[in-house]
N, CA, C and O of each residue as an XYZ file, in Angstrom:
836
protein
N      -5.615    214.739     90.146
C      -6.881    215.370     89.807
C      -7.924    214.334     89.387
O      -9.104    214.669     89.485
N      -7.592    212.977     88.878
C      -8.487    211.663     88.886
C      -9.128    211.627     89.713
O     -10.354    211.679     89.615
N      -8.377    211.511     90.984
C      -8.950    211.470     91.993
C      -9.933    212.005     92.705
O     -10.690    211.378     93.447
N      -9.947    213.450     92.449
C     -11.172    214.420     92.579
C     -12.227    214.311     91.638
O     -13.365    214.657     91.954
N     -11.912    213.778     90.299
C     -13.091    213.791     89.701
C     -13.937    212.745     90.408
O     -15.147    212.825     90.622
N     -12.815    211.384     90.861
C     -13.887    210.349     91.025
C     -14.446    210.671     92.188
O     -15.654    210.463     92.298
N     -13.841    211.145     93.116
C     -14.641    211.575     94.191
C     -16.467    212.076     94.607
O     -17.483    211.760     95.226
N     -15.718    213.257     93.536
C     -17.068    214.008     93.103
C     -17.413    213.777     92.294
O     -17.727    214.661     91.497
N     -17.552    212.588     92.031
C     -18.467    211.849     90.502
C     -18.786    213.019     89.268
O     -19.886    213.294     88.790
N     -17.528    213.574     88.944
C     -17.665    214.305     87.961
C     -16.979    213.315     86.515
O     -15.989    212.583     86.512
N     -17.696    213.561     85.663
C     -17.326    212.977     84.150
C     -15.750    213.245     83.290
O     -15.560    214.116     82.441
N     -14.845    212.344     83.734
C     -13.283    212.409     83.563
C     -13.107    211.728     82.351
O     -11.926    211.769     82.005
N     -14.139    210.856     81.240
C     -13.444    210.315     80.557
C     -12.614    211.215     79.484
O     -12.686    212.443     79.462
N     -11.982    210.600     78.778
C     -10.518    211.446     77.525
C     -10.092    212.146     78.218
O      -9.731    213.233     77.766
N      -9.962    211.921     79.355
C      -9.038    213.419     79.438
C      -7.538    212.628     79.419
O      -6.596    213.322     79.037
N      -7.203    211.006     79.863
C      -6.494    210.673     79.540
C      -5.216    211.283     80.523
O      -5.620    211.707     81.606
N      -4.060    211.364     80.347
C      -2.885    212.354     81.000
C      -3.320    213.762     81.277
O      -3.334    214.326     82.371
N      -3.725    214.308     79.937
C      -3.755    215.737     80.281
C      -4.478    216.403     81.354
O      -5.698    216.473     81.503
N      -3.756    216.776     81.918
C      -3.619    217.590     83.297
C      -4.344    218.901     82.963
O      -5.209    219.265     83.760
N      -4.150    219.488     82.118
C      -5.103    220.502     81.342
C      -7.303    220.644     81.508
O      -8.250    221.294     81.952
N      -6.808    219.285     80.633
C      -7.851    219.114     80.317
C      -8.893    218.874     82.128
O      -9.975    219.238     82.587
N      -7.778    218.111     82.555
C      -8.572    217.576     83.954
C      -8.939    218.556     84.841
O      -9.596    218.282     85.845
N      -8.543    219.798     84.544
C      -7.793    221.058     85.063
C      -9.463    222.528     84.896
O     -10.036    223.313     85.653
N      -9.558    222.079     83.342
C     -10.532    222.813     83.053
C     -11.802    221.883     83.075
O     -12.545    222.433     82.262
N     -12.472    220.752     83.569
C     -13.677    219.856     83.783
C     -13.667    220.265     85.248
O     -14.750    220.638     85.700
N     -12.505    220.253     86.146
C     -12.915    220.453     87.618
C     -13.607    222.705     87.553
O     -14.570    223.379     87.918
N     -12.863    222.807     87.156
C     -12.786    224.489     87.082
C     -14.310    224.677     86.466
O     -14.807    225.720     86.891
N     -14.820    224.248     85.945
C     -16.059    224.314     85.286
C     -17.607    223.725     85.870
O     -18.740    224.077     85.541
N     -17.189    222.768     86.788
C     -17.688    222.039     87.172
C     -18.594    222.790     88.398
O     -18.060    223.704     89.026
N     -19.733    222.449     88.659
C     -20.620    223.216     89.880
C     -20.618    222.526     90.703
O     -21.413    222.692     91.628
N     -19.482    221.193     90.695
C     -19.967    220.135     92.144
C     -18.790    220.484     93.343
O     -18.616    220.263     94.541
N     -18.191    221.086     92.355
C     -16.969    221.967     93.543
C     -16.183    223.322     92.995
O     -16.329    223.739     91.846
N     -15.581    223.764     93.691
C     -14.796    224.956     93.424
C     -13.413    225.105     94.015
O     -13.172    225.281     95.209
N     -12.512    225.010     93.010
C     -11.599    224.642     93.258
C     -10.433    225.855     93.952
O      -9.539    225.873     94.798
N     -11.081    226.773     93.022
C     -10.574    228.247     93.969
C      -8.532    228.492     94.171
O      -7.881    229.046     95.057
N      -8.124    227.800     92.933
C      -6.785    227.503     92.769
C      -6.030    229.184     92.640
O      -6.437    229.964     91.779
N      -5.010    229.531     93.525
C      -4.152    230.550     93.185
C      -3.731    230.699     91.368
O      -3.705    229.661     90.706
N      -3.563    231.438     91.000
C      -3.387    231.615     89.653
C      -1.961    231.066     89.414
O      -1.776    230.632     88.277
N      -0.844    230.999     90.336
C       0.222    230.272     90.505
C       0.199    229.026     90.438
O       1.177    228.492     89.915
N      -0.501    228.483     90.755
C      -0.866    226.651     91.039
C      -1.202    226.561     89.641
O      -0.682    225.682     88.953
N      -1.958    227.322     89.191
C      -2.827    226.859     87.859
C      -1.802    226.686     86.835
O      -1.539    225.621     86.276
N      -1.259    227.783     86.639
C      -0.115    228.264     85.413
C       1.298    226.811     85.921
O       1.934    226.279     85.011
N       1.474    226.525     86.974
C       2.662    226.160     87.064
C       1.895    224.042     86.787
O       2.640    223.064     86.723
N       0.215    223.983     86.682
C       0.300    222.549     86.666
C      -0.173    222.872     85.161
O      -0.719    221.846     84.756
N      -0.200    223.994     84.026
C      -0.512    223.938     82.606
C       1.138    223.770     82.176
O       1.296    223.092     81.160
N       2.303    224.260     82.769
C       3.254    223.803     82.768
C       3.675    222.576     82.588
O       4.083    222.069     81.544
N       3.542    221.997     83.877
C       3.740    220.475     83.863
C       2.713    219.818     82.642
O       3.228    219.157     81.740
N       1.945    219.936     82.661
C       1.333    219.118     81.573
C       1.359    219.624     80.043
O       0.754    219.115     79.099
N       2.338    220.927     80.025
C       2.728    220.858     78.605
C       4.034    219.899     78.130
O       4.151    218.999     77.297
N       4.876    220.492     78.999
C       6.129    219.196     79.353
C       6.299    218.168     79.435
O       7.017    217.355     78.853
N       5.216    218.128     80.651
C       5.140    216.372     81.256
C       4.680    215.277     80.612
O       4.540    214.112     80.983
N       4.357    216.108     79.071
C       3.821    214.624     78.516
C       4.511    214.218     77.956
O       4.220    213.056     77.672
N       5.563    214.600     77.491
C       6.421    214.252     76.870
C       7.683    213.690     78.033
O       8.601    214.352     78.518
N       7.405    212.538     78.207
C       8.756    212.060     79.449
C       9.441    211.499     78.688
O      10.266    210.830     79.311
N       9.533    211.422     77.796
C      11.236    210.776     77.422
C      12.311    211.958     76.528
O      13.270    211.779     75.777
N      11.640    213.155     77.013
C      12.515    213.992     75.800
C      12.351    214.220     74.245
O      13.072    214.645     73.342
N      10.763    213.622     74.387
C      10.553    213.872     72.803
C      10.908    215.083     72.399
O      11.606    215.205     71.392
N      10.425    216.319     73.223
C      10.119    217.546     73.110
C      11.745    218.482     74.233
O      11.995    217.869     75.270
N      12.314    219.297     74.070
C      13.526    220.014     74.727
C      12.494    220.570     75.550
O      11.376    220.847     75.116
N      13.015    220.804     77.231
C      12.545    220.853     78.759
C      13.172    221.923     79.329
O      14.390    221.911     79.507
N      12.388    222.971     79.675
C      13.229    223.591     80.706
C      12.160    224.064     82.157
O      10.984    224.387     81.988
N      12.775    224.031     83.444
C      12.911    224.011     83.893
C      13.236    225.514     84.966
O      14.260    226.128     84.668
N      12.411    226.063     86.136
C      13.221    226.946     87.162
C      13.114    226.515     88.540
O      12.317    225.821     89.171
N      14.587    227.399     88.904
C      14.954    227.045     90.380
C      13.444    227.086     91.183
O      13.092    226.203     91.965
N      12.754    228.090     90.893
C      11.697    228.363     91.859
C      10.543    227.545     91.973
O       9.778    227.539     92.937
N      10.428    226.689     90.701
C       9.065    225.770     90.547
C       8.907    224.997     91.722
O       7.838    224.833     92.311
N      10.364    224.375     92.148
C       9.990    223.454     93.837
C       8.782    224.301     94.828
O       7.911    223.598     95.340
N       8.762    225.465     95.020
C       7.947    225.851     95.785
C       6.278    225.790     95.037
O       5.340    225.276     95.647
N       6.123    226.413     93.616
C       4.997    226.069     92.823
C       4.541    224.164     92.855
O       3.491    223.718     92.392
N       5.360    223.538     93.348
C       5.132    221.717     93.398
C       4.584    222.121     94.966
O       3.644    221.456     95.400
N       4.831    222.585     95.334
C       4.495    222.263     97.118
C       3.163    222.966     97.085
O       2.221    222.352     97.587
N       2.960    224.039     96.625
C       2.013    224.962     96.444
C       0.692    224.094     96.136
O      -0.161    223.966     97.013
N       0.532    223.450     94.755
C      -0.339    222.793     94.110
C      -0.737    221.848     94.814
O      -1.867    221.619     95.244
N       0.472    221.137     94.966
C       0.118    220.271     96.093
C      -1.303    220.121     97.462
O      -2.348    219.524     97.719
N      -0.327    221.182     97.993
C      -1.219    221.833     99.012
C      -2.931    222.179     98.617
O      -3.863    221.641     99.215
N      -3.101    223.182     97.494
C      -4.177    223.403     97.268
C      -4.779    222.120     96.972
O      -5.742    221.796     97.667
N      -4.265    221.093     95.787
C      -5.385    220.010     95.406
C      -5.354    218.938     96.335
O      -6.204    218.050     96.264
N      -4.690    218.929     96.980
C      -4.783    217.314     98.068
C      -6.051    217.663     99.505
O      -6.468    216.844    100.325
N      -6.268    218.574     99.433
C      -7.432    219.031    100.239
C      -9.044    218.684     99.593
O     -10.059    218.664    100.289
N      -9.011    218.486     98.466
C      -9.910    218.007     98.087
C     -10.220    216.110     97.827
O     -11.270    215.543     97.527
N      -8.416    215.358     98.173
C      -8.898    213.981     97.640
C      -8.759    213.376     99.426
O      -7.960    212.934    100.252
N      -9.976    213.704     99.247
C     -10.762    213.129    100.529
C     -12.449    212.920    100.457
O     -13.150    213.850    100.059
N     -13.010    211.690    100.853
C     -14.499    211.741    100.454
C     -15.049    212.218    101.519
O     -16.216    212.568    101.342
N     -14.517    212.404    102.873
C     -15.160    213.371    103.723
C     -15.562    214.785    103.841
O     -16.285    215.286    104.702
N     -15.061    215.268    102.982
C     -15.163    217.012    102.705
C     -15.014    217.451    104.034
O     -15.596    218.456    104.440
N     -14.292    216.784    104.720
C     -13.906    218.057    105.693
C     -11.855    218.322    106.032
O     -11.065    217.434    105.713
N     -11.439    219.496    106.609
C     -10.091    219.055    107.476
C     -10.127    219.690    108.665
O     -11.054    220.345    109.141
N      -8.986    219.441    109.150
C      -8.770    220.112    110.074
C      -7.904    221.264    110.434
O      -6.863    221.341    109.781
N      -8.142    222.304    111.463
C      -6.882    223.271    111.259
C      -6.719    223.536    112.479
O      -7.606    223.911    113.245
N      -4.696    223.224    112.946
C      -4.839    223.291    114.676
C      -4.267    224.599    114.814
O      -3.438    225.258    114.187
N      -5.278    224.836    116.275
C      -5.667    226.225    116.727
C      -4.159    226.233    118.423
O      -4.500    226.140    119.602
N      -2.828    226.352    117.991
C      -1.972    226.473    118.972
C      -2.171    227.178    120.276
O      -1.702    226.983    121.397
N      -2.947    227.990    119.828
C      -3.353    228.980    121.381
C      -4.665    228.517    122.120
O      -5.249    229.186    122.973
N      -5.094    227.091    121.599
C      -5.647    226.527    122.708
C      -5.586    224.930    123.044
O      -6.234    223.884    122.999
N      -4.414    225.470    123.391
C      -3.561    223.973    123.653
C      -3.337    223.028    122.532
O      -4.182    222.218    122.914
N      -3.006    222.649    121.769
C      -2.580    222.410    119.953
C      -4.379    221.292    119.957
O      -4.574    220.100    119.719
N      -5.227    222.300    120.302
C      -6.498    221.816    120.012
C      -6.814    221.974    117.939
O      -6.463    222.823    117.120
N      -7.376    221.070    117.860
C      -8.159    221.068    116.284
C      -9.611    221.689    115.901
O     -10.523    221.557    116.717
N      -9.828    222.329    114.736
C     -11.046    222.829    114.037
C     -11.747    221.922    113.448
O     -10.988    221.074    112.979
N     -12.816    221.696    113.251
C     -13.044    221.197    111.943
C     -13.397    222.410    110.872
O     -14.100    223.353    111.235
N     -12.980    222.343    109.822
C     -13.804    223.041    108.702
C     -13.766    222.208    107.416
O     -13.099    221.274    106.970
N     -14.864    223.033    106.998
C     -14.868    222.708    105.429
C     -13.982    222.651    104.154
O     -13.339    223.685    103.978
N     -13.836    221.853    103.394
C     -12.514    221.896    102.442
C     -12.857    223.310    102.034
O     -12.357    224.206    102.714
N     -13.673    223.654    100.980
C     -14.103    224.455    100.690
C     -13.788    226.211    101.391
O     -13.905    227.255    100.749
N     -13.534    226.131    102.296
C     -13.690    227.281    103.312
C     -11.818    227.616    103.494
O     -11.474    228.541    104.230
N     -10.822    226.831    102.805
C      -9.548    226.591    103.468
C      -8.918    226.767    101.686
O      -8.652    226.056    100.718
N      -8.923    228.208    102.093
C      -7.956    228.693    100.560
C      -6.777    229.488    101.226
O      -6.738    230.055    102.318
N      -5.868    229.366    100.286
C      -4.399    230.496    100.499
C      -5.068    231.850    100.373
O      -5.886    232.229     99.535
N      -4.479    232.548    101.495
C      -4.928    233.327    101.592
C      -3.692    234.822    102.554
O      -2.533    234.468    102.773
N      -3.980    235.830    102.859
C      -2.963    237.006    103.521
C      -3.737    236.323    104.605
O      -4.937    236.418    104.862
N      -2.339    235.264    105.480
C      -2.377    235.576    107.323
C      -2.534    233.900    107.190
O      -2.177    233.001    107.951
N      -2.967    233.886    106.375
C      -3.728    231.905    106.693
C      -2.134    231.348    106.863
O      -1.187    231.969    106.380
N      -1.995    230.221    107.540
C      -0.822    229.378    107.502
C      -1.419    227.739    107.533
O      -2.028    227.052    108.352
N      -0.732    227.497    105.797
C      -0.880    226.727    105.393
C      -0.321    225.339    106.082
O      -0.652    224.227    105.669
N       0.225    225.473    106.759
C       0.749    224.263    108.009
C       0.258    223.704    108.414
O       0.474    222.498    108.300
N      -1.151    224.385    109.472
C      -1.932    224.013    110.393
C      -3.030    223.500    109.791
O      -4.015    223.261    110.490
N      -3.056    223.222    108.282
C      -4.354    222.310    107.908
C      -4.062    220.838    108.183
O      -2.934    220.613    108.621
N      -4.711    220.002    108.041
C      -4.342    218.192    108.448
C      -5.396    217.713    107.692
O      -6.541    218.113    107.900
N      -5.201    217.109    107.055
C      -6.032    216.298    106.296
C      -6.336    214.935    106.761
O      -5.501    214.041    106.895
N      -7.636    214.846    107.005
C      -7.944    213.422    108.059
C      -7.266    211.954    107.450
O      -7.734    211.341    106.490
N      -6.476    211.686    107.963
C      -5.652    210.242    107.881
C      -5.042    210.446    106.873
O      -5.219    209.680    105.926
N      -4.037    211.655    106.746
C      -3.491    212.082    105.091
C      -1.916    211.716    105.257
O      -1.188    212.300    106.059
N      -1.395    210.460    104.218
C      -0.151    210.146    104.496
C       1.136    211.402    104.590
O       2.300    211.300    104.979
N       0.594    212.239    104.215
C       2.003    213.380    104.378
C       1.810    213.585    106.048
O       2.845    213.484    106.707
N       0.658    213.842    106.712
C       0.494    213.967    108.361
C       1.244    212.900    109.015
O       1.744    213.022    110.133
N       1.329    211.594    108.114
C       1.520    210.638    109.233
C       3.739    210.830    108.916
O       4.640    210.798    109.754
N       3.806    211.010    107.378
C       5.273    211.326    107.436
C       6.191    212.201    108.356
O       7.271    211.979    108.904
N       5.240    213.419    108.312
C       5.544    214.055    108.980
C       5.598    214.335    110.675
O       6.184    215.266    111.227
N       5.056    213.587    111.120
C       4.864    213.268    111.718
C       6.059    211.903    112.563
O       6.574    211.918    113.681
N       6.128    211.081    111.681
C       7.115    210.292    112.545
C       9.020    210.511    111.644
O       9.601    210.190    110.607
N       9.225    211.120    112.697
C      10.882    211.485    112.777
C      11.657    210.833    112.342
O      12.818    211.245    112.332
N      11.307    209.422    111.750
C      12.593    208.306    111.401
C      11.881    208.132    109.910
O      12.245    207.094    109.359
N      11.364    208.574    109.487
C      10.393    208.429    108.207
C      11.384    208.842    106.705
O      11.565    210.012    106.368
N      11.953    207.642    105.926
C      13.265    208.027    105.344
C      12.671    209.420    104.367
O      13.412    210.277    103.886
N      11.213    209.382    104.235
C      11.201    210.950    103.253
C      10.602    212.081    103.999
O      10.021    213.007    103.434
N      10.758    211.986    105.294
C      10.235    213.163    106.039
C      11.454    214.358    105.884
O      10.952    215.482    105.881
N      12.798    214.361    105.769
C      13.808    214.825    105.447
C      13.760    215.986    104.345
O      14.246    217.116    104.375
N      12.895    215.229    103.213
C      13.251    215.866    102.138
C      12.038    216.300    101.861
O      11.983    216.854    100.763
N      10.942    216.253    102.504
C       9.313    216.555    102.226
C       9.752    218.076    102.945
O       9.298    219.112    102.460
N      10.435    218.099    103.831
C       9.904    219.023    104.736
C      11.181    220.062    104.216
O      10.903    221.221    104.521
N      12.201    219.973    103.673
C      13.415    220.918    103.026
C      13.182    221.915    102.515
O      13.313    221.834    101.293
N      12.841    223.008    102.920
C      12.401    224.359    102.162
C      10.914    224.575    102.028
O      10.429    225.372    101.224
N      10.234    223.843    102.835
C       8.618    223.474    101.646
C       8.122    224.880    102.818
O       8.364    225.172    103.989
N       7.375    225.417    101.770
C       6.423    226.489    103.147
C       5.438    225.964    103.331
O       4.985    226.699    104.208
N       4.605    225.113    103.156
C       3.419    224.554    102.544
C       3.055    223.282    103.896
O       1.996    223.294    104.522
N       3.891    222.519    104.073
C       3.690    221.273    105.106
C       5.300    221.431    105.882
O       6.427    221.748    105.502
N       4.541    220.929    107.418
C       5.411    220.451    108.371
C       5.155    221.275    109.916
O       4.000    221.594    110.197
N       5.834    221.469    110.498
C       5.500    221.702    112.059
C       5.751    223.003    112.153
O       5.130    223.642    113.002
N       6.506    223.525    111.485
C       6.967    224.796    111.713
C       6.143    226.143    110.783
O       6.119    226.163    109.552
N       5.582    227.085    111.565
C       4.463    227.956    110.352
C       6.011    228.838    109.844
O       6.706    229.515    110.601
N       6.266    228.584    108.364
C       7.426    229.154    107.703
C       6.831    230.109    107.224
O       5.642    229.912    106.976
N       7.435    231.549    106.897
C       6.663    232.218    106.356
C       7.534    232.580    104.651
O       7.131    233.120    103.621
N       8.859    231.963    105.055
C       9.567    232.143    103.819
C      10.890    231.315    103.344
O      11.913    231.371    104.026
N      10.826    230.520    102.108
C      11.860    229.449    101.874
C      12.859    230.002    101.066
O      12.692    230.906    100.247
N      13.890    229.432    101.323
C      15.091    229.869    100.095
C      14.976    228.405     98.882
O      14.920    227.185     99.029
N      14.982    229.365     97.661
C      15.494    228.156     96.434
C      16.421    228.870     95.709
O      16.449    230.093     95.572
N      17.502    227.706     95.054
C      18.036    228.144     93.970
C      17.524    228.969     92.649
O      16.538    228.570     92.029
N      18.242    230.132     92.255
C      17.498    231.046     91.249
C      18.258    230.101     89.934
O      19.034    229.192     90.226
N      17.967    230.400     88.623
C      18.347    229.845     87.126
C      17.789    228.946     86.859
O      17.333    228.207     87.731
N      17.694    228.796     86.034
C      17.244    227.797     85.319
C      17.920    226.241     84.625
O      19.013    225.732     84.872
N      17.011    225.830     83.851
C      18.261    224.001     83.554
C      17.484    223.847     82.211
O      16.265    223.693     82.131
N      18.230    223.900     81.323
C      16.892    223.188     79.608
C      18.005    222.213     79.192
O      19.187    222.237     79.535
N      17.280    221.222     78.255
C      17.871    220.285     77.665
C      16.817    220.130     76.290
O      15.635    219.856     76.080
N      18.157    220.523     75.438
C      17.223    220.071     73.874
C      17.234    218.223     73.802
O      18.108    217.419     74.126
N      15.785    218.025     73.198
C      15.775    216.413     72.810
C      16.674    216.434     71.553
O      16.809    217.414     70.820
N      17.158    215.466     71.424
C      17.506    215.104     70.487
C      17.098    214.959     69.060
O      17.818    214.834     68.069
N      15.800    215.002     69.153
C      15.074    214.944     67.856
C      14.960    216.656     67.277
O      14.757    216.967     66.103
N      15.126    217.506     68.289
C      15.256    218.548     67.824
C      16.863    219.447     67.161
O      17.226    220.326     66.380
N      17.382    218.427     68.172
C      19.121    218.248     67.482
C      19.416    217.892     65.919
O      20.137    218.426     65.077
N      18.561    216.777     65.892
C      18.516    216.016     64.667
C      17.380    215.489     64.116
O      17.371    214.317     63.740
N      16.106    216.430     63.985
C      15.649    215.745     63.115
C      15.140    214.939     62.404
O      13.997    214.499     62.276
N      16.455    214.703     61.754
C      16.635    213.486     60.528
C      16.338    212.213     60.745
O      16.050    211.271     60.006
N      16.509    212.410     62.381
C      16.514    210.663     62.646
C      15.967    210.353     63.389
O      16.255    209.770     64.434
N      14.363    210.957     62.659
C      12.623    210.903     63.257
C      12.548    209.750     62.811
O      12.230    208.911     63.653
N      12.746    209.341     61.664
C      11.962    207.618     61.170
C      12.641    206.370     62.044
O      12.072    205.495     62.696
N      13.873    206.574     61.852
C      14.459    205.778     62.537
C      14.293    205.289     64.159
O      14.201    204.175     64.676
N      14.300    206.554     64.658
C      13.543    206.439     66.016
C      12.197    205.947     66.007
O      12.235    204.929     66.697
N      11.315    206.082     65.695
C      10.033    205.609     64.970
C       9.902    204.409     64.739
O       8.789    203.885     64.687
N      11.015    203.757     64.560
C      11.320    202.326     64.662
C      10.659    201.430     65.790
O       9.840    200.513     65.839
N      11.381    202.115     66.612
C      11.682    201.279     67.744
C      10.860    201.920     69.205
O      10.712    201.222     70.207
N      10.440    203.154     69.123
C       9.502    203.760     70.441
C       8.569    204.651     69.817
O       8.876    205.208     68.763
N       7.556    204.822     70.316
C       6.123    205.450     69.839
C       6.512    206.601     70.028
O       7.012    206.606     71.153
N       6.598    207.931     69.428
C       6.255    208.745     68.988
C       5.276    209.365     68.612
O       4.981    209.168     67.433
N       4.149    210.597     69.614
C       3.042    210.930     69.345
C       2.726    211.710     67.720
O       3.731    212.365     67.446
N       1.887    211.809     66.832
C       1.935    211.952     65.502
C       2.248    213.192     65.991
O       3.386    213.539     65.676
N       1.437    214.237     66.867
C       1.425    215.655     66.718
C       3.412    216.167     66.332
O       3.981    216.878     65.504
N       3.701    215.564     67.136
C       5.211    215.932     67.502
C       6.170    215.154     66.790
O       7.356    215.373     67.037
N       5.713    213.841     65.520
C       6.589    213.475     64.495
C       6.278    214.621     63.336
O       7.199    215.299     62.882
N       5.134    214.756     62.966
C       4.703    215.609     61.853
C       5.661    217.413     62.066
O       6.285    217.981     61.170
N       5.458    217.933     63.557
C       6.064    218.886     63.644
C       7.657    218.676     63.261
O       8.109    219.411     62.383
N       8.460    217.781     63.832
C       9.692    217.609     63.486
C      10.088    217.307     61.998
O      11.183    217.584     61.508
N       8.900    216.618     61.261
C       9.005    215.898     59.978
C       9.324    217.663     59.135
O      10.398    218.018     58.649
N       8.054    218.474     59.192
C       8.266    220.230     59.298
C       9.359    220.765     58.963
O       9.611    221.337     57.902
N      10.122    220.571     59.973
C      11.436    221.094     61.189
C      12.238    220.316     59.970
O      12.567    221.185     59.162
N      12.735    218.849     59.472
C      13.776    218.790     58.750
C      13.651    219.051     57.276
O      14.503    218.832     56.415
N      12.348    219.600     57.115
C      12.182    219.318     55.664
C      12.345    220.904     55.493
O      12.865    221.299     54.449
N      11.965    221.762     56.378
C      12.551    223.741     56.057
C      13.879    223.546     56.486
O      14.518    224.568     56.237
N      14.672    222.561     57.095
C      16.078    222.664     57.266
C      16.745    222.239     56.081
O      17.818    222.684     55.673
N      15.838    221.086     55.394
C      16.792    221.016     53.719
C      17.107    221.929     53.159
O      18.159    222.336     52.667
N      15.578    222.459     53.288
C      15.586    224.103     52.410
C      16.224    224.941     52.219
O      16.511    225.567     51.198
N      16.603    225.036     53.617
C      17.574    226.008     53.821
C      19.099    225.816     53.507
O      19.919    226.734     53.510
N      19.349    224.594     53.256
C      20.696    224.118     52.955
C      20.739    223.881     51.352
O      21.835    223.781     50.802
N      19.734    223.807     50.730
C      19.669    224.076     49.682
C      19.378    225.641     48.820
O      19.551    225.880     47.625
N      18.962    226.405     49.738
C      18.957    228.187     49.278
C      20.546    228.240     49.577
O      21.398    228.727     48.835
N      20.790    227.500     51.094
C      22.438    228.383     51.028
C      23.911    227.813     50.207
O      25.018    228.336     50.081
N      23.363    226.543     49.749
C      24.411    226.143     48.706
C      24.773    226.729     47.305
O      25.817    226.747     46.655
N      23.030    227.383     47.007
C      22.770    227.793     45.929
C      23.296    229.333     45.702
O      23.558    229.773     44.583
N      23.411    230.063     46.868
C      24.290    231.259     47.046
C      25.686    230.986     47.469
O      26.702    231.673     47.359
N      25.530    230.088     47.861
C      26.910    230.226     48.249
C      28.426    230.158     46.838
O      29.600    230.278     47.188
């Protein structure tokens, strides 16, 4: 989403990581319209509640189905990091001839197939495109979103996957960690919280007990 701001010379400073933030400057913005499925939106406020936390500061979870919400987003925002504002969309029933249209004009939509867009000189076209390409394999595995074939429906694994951090395991051994890797304040102070109502509580239940 950097990328679109710089494009469209829209004003990105602080926004820093947050995906949020970058999220609501484009959405607001009158130099484009981003016109995002409400799915795309919710599943990249996701990632950037999570995602900032990459080492597990914070416990992660995770569903089978999000792979398709990654392909999804995908799809919608990479149509915009182009300084040409235009793509293309091929028209099979006249001879695998090409359109031009407007980014703008090329939303998900009932009937549209998201396949036949091409993004002028866009490295996923050229992956896809050549057959010996070691990640054309796995770009194209379930995705409804990109590749040769107009899919109209993918299978994913259903359930889910969470993993508590450790600091939420324990706590106690916020300072110590603190030592040695940065730790954002918001999320030491919350844990600092977290062990100091857990004394508490071990001290109400000793006291009954």
């Amino acid at each position: 989403m950097k990328c679109i701001l710089l494009l469209y010379r829209i004003q990105g400073k602080g926004i820093r990581h947050s995906l949020s933030k970058a999220l609501d400057i484009l959405s607001s913005s009158k130099k484009i319209a981003l016109n995002l499925t409400p799915a795309s939106e919710q599943f990249i406020r996701h990632v950037d509640q999570f995602g900032e936390c990459r080492y597990l500061e914070i416990s992660v979870i995770t569903y089978g189905g999000q792979v398709v919400d990654l392909d999804r987003a995908v799809w919608e925002l990479r149509k915009f990091c182009t300084s040409e504002g235009y793509g293309y969309i091929e028209d099979k029933k006249r001879d695998s001839t090409v359109q031009k249209v407007k980014l703008q004009d090329i939303t998900l939509r009932e009937g549209f197939i998201p396949q036949k867009y091409q993004l002028p000189d866009g490295f996923l076209e050229k992956v896809i495109d050549d057959k010996k390409h070691p990640a054309r394999k796995m770009l194209l595995w379930q995705n409804g979103f990109f590749g040769k074939k107009s899919r109209r429906s993918v299978r994913v694994r259903r359930g889910f996957h969470a993993v508590n951090s450790p600091l939420f395991n324990h706590p106690e051994i916020l300072d110590e960690v603190n030592r040695y890797v940065h730790i954002p304040n918001d999320i030491a102070k919350a844990y600092r919280e977290m062990s100091l109502k857990s004394k508490e509580h071990s001290v109400i239940a000793e006291r009954n007990a």
